[in-house]
N, C-alpha and C positions, 0 to 999 in steps of 0.2 A: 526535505525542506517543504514545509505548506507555506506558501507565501502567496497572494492576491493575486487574482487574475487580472489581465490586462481589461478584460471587460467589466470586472467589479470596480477599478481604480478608474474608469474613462465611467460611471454611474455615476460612482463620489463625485467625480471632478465637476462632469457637467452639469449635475441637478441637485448634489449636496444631501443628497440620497444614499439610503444606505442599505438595500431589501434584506428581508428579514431570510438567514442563516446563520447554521454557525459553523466557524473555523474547524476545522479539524489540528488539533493540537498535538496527539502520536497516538500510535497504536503500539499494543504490544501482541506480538504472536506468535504462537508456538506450530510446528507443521513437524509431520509424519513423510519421513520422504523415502518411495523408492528408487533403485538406481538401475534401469533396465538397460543399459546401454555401461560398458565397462572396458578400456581396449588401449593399446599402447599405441606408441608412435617414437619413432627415432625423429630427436631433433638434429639433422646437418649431419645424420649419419654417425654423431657423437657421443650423443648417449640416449639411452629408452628411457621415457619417462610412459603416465598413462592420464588418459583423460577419465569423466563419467559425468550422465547425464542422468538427471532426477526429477524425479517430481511426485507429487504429492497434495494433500489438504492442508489448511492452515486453518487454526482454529485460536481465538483470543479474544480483546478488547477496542475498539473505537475509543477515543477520549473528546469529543468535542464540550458542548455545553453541561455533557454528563455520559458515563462511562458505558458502553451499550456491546452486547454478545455481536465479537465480527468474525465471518469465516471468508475463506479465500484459496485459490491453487497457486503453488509455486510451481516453476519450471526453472532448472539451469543447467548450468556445466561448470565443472573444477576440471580446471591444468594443471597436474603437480610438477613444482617446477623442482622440487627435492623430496624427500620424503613428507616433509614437513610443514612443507610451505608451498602452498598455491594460488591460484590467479581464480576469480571465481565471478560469473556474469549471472544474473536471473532475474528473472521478471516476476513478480507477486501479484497477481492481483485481489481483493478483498474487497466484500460487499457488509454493508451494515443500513440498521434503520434508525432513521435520525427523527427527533425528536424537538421540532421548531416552535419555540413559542411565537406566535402571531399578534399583534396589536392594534392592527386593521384589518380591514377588508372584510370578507363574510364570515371567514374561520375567527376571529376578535369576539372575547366574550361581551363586551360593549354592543354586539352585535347580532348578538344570540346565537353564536359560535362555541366551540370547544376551546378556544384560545389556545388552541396547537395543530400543527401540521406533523402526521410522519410521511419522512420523504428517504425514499431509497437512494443510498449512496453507495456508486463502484467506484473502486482508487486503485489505477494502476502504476507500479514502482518498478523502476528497474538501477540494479544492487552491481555496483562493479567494483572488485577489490582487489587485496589481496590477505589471506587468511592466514591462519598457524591453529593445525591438526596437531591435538595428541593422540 
């Protein structure tokens, strides 16, 4: 979910102001994972299931005002709770360069500016489900 920060929405509110960025819309991304960590566990003494812990690069797209090269590391862990189906937590994080058009200030081409800022954006996610392995 990208949805406004409390300090962008108290900007709007109080000065009807809106500074100049843009939204992040989705990304799409693909990652390379390894599982260096692999091991069971009895639940209640009832039955062995096994856990594994991963991680790796991620590599794909930003989509804000325009679609831009984004990379990133995942990290997590899957609980199989059957063969087939597991519980799965991980944290993504992903860096991209953003591309802001500007309208004022000194970067404003009215102002003998480039009429854009790139500005380095990190986005950290964290992914809790549950999955189905074929």
């Amino acid at each position: 979910s990208h949805t406004n920060t409390k300090f962008l929405d108290s900007v709007q509110d109080q000065f009807n102001f809106t500074p100049d960025f843009n939204k992040l819309e989705n990304q799409l991304m693909g990652s390379i994972l390894w599982t260096p960590i692999y091991a069971k566990f009895a639940l209640i003494g009832a039955k062995v299931s096994h856990f594994e812990t991963y991680l790796g690069p991620s590599f794909g797209t930003a989509k804000t005002a325009q679609s831009q090269f984004a990379w990133g590391t995942v990290v997590g862990q899957r609980f199989f709770i059957t063969e087939w189906l597991l519980l799965k937590v991980e944290w993504r994080m992903s860096k991209y360069t953003d591309r802001i058009t500007v309208n004022q200030g000194a970067f404003a081409v009215k102002n003998g500016g480039s009429g854009f800022i790139d500005q380095d954006e990190t986005k950290h996610n964290m992914v809790i489900g549950i999955a189905v392995m074929f």
